[in-house]
N, CA and C atoms as an extended XYZ file, in Angstrom:
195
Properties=species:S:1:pos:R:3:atomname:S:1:resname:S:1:resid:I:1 pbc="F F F"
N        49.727      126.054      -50.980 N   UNK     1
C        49.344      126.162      -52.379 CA  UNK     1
C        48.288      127.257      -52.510 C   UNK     1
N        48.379      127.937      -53.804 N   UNK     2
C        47.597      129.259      -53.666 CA  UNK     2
C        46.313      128.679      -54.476 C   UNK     2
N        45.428      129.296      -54.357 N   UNK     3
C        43.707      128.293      -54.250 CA  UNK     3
C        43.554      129.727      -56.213 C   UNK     3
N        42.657      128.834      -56.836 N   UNK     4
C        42.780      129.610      -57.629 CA  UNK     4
C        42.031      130.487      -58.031 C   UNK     4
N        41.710      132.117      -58.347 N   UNK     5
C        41.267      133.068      -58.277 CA  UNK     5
C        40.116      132.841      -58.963 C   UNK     5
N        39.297      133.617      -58.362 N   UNK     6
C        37.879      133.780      -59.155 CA  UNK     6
C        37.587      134.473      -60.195 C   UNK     6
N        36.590      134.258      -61.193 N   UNK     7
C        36.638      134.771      -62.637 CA  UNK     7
C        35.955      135.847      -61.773 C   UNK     7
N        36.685      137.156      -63.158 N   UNK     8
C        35.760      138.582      -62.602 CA  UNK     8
C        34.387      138.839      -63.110 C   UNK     8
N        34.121      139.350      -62.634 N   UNK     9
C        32.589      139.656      -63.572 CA  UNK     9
C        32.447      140.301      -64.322 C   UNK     9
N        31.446      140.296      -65.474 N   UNK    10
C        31.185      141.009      -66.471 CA  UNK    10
C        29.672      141.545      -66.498 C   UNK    10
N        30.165      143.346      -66.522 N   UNK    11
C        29.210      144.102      -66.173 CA  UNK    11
C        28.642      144.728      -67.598 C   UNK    11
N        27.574      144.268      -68.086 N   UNK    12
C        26.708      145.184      -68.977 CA  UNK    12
C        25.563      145.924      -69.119 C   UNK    12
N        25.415      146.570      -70.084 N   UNK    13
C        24.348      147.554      -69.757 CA  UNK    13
C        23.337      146.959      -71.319 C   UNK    13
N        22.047      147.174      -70.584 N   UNK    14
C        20.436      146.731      -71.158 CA  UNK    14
C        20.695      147.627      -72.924 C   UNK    14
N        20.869      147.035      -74.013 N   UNK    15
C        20.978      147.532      -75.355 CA  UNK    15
C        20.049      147.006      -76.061 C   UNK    15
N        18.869      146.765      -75.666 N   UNK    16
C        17.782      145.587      -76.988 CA  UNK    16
C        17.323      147.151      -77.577 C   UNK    16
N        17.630      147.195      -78.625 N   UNK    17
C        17.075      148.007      -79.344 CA  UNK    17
C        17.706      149.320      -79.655 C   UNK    17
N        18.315      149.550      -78.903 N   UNK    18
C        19.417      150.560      -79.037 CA  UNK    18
C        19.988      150.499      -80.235 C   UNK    18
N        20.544      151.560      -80.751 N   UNK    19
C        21.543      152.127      -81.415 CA  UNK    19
C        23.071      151.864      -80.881 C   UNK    19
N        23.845      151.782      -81.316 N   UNK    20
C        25.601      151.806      -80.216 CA  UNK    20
C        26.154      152.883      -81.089 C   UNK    20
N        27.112      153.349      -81.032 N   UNK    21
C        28.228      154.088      -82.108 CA  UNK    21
C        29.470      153.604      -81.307 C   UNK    21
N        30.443      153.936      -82.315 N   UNK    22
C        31.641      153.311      -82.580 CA  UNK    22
C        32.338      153.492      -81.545 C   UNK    22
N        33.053      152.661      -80.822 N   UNK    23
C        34.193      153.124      -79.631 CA  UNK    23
C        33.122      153.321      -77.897 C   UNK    23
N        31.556      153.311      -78.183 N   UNK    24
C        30.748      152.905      -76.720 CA  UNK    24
C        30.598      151.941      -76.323 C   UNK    24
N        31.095      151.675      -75.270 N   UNK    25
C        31.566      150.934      -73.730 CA  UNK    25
C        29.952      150.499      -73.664 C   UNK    25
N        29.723      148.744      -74.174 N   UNK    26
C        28.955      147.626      -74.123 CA  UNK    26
C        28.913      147.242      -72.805 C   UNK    26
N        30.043      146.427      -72.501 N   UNK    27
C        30.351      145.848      -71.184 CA  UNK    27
C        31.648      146.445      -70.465 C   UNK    27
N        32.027      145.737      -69.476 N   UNK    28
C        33.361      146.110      -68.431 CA  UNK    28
C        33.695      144.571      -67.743 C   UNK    28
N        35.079      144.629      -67.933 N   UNK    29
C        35.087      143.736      -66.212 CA  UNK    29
C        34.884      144.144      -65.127 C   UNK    29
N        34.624      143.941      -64.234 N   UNK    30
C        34.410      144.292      -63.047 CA  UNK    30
C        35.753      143.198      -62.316 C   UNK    30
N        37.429      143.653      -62.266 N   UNK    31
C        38.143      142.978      -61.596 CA  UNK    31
C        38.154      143.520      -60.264 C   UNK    31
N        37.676      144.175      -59.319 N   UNK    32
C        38.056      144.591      -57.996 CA  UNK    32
C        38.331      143.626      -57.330 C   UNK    32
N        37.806      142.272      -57.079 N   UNK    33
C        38.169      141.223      -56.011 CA  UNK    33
C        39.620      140.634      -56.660 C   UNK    33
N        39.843      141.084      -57.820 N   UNK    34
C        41.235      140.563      -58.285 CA  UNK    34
C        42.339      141.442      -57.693 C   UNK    34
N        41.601      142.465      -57.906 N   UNK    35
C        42.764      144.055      -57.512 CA  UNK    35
C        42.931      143.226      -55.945 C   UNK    35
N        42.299      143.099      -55.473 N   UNK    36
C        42.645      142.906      -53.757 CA  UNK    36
C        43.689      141.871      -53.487 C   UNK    36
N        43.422      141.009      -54.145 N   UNK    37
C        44.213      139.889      -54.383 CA  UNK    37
C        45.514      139.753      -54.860 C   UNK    37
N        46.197      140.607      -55.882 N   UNK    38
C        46.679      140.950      -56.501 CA  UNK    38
C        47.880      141.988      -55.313 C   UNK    38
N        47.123      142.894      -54.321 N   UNK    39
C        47.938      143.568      -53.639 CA  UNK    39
C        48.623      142.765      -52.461 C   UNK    39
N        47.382      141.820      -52.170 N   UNK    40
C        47.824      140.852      -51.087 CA  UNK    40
C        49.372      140.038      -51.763 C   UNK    40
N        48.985      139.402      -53.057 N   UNK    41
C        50.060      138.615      -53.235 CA  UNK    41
C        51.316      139.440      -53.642 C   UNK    41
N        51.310      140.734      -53.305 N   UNK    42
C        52.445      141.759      -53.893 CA  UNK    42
C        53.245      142.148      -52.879 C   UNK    42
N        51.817      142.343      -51.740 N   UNK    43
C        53.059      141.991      -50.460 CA  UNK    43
C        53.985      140.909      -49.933 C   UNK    43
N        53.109      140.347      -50.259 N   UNK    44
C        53.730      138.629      -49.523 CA  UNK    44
C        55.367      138.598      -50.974 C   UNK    44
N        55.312      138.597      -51.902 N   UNK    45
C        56.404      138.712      -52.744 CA  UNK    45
C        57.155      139.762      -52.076 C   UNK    45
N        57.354      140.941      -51.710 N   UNK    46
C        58.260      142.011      -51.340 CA  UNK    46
C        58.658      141.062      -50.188 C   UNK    46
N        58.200      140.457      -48.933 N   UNK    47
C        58.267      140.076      -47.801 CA  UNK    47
C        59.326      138.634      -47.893 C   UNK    47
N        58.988      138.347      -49.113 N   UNK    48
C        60.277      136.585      -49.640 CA  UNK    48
C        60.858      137.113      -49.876 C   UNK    48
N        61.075      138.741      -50.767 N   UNK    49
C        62.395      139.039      -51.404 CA  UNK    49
C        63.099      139.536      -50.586 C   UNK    49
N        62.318      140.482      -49.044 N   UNK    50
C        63.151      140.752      -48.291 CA  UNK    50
C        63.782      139.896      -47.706 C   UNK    50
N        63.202      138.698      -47.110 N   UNK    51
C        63.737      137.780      -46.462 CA  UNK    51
C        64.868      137.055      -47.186 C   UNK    51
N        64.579      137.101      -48.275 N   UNK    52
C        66.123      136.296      -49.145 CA  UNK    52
C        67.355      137.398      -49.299 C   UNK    52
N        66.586      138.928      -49.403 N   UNK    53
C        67.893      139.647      -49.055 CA  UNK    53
C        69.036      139.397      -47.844 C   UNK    53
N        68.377      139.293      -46.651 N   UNK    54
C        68.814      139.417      -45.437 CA  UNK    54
C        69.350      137.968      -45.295 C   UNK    54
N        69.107      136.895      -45.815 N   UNK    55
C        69.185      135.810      -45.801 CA  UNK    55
C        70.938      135.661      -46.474 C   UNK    55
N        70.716      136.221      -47.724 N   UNK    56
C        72.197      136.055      -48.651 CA  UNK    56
C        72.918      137.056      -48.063 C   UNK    56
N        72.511      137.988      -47.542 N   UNK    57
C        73.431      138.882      -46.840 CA  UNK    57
C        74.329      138.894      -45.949 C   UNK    57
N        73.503      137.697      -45.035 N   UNK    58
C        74.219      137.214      -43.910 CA  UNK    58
C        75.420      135.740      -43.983 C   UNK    58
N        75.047      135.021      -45.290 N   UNK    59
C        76.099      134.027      -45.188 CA  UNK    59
C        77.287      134.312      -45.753 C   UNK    59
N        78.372      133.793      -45.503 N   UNK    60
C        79.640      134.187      -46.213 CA  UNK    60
C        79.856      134.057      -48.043 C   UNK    60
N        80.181      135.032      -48.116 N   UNK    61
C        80.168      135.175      -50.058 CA  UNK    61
C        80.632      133.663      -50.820 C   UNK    61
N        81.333      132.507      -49.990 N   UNK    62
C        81.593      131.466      -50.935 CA  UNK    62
C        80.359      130.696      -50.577 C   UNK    62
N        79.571      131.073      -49.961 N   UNK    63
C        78.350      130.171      -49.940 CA  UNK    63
C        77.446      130.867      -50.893 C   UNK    63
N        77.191      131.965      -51.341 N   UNK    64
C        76.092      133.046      -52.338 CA  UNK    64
C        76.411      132.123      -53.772 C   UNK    64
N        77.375      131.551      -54.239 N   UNK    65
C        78.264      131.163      -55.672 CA  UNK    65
C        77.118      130.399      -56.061 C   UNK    65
């Protein structure tokens, strides 16, 4: 069972008193520990799909139905 991912963080910058204008970047997520995660579980998916290729490949076509 896959354990469940951690919230990303949210990165902001010090505004007490500031001014903002329209369309300036307040905060960010910060997903990088997701990105990692994300590639890990992308391999492991290519690696089932290969294995189910080779898998249906090999039994006789009235068993694939």
């Amino acid at each position: 069972m896959q354990s469940i991912p951690t919230a990303p963080n949210i990165k902001c910058w010090e505004i007490r008193g500031d001014r903002v204008s329209e369309g300036q970047v307040l905060a960010y997520v910060d997903d990088s520990n997701l990105q990692g995660e994300l590639v890990q579980v992308q391999g492991q998916l290519d690696a089932v799909r290969a294995r189910l290729a080779r898998s249906q490949a090999g039994n006789r076509p009235q068993e694939n139905a």
